[in-house]
C-alpha positions, 0 to 999 in steps of 0.5 A, a space after each residue: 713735478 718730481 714725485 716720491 711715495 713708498 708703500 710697506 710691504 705688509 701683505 696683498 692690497 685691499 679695497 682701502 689701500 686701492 682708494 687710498 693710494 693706489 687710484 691717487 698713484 694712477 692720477 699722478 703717473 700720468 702728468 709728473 715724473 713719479 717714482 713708486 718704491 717698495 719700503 722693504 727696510 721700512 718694513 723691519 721697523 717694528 716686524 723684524 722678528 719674522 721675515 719668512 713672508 717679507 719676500 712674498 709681500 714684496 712680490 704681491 704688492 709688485 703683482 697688485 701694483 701692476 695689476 691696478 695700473 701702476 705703469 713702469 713706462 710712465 712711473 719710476 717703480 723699484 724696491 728701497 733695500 735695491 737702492 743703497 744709497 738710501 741707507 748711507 744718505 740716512 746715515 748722514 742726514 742722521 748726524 744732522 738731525 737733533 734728537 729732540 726731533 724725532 721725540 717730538 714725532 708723533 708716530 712713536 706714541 701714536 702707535 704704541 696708543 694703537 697697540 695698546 687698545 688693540 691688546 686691550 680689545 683682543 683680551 675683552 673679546 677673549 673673555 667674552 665681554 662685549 664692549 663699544 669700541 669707541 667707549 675702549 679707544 676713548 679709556 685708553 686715550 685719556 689715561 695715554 695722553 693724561 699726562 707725559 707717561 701712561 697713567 695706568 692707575 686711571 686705565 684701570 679704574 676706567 676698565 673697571 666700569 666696562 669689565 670687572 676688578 680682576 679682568 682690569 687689575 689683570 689688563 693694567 698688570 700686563 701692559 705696566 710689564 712693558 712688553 706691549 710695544 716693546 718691539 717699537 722700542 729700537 733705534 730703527 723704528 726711533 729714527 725711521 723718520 731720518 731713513 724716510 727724508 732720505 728715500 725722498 731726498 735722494 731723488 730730490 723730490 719736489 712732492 709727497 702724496 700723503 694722507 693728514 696723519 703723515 703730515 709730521 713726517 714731510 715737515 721733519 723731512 722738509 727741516 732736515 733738508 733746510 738744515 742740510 742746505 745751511 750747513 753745506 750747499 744748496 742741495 735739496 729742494 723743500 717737498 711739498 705734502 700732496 694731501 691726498 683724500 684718506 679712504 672711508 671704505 670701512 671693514 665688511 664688520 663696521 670697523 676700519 678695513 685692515 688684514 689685523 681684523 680679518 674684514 678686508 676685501 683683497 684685490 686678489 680675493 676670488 668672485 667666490 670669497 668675495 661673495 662670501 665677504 659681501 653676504 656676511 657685511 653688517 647693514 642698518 642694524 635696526 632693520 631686523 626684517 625685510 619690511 622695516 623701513 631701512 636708513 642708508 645714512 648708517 649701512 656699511 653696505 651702502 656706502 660700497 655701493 656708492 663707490 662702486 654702484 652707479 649712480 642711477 641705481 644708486 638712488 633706486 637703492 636708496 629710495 627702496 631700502 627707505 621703503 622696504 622695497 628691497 631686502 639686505 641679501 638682495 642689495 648685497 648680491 648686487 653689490 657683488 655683482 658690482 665689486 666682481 666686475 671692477 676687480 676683473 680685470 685686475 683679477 686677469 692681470 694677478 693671473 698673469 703676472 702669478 704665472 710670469 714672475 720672471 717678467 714681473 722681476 725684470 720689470 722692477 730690475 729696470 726700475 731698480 736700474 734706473 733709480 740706481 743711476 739717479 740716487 747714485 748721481 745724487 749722492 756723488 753732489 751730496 759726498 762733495 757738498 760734505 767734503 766726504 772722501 769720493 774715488 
């Protein structure tokens, strides 16, 4: 089976991008004709205004990539901007595609709603209010999805009962301004969905591993495809979601793992980092001492240990933590034993390819090369199906 996935590059990998993507992507390479691409163009969709890392990201993700496993003999491994033919098959599959297609994609709104309780909650913290943050998310979707636009006057009465009058009014005032989300508002990040049915197209593929929440994005691609086909040729098969299991790795603090909350675990973090990040993770915040009786349903704690621990001292935790046979630091300790060792490996293979550069670059000219030939082959069809002028 012909596969396609892409990933942005934001950044070194974490632990959650590791269960997420990468270990499906391993899976896959093995029995299907996969095809793994950087999404450098994908990235300037809503951080175009700073690119001084973006080249550093691209080659920490080539290093994290290949570090894990991801294998240039098996998978097709390339970067998107390498590949032009992406950009002129966005271009014509936007001449197609209606408007009211993308205005009913969900991704616009939804990450504008993400922006929008990340500034709230940052401003809360910064003056020193505590808050519950499911309580937070909760005020700013009812007063985001109350009706067609946000409905402040609602938001502000909702921050009253968790603030005060002048932090609420102050809040309200801020985001009413229009500058909170204000980068997302661009043609780029507005037909970003035209550009991602390209990179899948291009290469005609038959299949997209993607997590539920991407699930609009596939089926926008799959519309233009069939619309393409009705005006022109039969050209593009309709893929397919390969839905793949989203991670539950929390952050070390609770929250979802993410480098905006600075809780993330890296897969390039040192055996000393790493420690420190295990020693600080909350536990079963109602065991205060040792000898209280602990509840692993509800420690961050545990549920690493059920990835990464195996099973049999799996249990022996379990049944010791409810005991209060077992301490937190000592269950922490063996939990950081446990992560240093798978990350390992991964740790030699970063090494080298952070000494090796030149190989790591060669190795992605090969695949840029080979996706090259094929996008190339493709769009010659796609020109002709079109009537477009070809040399």
């Amino acid at each position: 089976m012909k596969i396609v996935s892409g990933m942005r590059p934001t950044g070194k990998l974490h632990l959650g991008h590791y269960l997420g993507v990468i270990k499906n992507w391993l899976i896959l390479q093995e029995n299907n004709e996969c095809m793994f691409f950087i999404a450098d163009w994908h990235a300037l969709t809503n951080k175009y205004k700073d690119t001084s890392d973006l080249k550093e990201n691209i080659f920490q993700m080539m290093i994290d990539w290949l570090s894990c496993g991801i294998d240039p003999q098996k998978a097709t491994v390339f970067i998107q901007s390498a590949i032009k033919e992406h950009s002129e098959l966005a271009l014509l599959l936007g001449m197609i595609t209606p408007k009211s297609w993308l205005e009913l994609n969900p991704s616009y709104k939804d990450l504008k709603f993400n922006l929008f309780f990340q500034y709230i909650r940052d401003f809360l913290y910064g003056k020193n209010i505590k808050i519950q943050e499911e309580q937070l998310r909760e005020i700013v979707y009812k007063a985001f999805y109350h009706k067609k636009d946000v409905d402040f006057g609602l938001m502000e009465e909702e921050l009253k009962k968790i603030s005060n009058e002048k932090v609420a009014k102050e809040i309200v005032n801020n985001l009413a301004e229009g500058e909170i989300g204000k980068e997302i508002d661009t043609f780029g990040f507005f037909g970003y969905p035209v550009l991602m049915a390209a990179d899948i197209l291009i290469y005609k593929a038959e299949a997209v591993p993607v997590g539920e929440d991407q699930l609009p994005h596939i089926e926008i691609t799959r519309e233009i495809a069939r619309r393409f086909n009705r005006f022109y040729k039969e050209v593009f098969p309709e893929p397919k979601a390969l839905l793949t299991p989203q991670s539950k790795l929390l952050g070390i603090d609770g929250r979802k793992m993410s480098k905006s909350y600075n809780n993330a675990i890296y897969l390039a973090d040192t055996e000393e980092e790493l420690n420190k990040k295990v020693l600080s993770m909350k536990t079963d915040p109602s065991r205060i001492r040792k000898t209280d009786k602990g509840n692993p349903d509800i420690c961050n704690v545990f549920s690493y240990h059920k990835l990464f621990t195996d099973e049999d001292i799996v249990k022996e935790i379990d049944t010791s933590c409810r005991n209060a046979q077992i301490g937190c630091i000592d269950c922490k300790k063996i939990l950081a034993k446990n992560l240093n060792k798978f990350l390992e490996p991964i740790r030699e293979k970063r090494a080298f390819y952070e000494k090796n550069k030149e190989d790591l670059i060669d190795i992605f000219k090969e695949g840029n090369n080979k996706a090259k030939k094929e996008a190339s082959e493709n769009m010659h069809q796609i020109r002709n199906a079109m009537n477009l002028w070809i040399d």
